[in-house]
C-alpha positions as CSV (number, residue, x, y, z in Angstrom):
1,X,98.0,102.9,113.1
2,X,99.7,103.5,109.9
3,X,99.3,101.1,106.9
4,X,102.7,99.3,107.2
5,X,102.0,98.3,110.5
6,X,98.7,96.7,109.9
7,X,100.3,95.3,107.2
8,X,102.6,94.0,109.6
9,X,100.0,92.7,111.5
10,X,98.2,90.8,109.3
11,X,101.2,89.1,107.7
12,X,101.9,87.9,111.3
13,X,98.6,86.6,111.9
14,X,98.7,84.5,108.2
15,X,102.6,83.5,108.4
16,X,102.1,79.6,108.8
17,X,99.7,79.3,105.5
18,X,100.8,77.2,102.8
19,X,100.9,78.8,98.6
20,X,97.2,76.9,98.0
21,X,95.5,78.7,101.2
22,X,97.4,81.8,101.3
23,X,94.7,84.5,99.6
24,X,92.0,83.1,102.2
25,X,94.2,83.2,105.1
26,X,95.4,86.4,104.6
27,X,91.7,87.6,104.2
28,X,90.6,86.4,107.4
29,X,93.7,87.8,109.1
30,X,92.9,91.0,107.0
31,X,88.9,91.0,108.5
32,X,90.5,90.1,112.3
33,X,93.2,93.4,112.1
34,X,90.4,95.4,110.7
35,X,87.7,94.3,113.4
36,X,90.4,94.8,116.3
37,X,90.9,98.3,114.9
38,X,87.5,99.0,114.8
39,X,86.6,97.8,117.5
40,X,89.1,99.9,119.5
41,X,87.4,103.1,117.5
42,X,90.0,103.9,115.6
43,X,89.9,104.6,111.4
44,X,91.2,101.9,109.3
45,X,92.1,103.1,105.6
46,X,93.1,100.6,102.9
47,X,94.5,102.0,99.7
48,X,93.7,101.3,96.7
49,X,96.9,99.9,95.7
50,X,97.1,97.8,98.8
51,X,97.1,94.4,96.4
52,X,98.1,90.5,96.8
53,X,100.6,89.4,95.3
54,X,102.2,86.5,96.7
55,X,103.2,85.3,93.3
56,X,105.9,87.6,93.2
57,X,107.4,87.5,96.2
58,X,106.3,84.3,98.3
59,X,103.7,86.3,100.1
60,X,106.1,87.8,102.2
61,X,105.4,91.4,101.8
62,X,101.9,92.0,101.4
63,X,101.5,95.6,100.4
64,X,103.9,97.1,98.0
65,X,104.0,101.1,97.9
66,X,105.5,100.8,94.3
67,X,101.9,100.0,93.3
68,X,100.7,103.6,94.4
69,X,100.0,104.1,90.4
70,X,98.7,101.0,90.1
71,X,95.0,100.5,88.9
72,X,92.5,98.7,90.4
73,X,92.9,94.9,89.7
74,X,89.6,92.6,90.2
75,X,91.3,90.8,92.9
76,X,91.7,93.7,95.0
77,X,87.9,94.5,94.6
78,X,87.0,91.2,95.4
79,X,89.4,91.1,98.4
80,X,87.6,94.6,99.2
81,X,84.1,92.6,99.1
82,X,85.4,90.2,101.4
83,X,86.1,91.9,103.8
84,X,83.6,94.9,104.0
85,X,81.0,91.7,104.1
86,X,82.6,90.0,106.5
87,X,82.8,92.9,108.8
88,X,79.1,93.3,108.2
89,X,77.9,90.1,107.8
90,X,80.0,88.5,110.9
91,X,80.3,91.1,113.3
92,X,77.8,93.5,112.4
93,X,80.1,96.4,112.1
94,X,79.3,99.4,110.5
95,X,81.9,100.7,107.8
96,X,81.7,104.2,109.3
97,X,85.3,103.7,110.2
98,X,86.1,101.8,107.3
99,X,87.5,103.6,104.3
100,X,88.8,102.1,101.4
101,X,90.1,104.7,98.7
């Protein structure tokens, strides 16, 4: 699965959120895509410009591949926490598959 499509995939799982809920609805969309994939055995990479940024667009694109040079915000590494403990914490799944660059 390339990174569009789970991008795809997640922004189809958090389309009815309002602006106030939209960072922890897309999160928990992000964990479910992510636990599907993994669950199915299959390696799920995340970018390290993969960031939020509903601001800028009304959350309707979730990752932007002009960000490729973009550094490291805190929000991305807390969105990165998120989800890598609530793989673990939740489903008990190892992040063997699980690579976030």
């Amino acid at each position: 699965m390339t990174f569009d499509e789970l991008g795809d995939r997640i922004l189809e799982r958090s389309e009815s959120v309002t602006s106030r809920r939209v960072v922890s609805e897309v999160t928990t969309a992000m964990v479910d895509v992510i636990r599907e994939e993994l669950l199915k055995g299959e390696k799920v990479v995340i970018p390290r410009w993969a960031t939020f940024y509903s601001r800028m667009n009304r959350g309707r694109r979730y990752w932007h591949p002009h960000f490729k040079e973009y550094r490291e915000s805190k929000a991305h590494k807390r969105l990165k926490m998120r989800v890598c403990k609530s793989l673990e914490k939740e489903y008990g799944l190892s992040q063997n598959n699980l690579e976030i660059t």
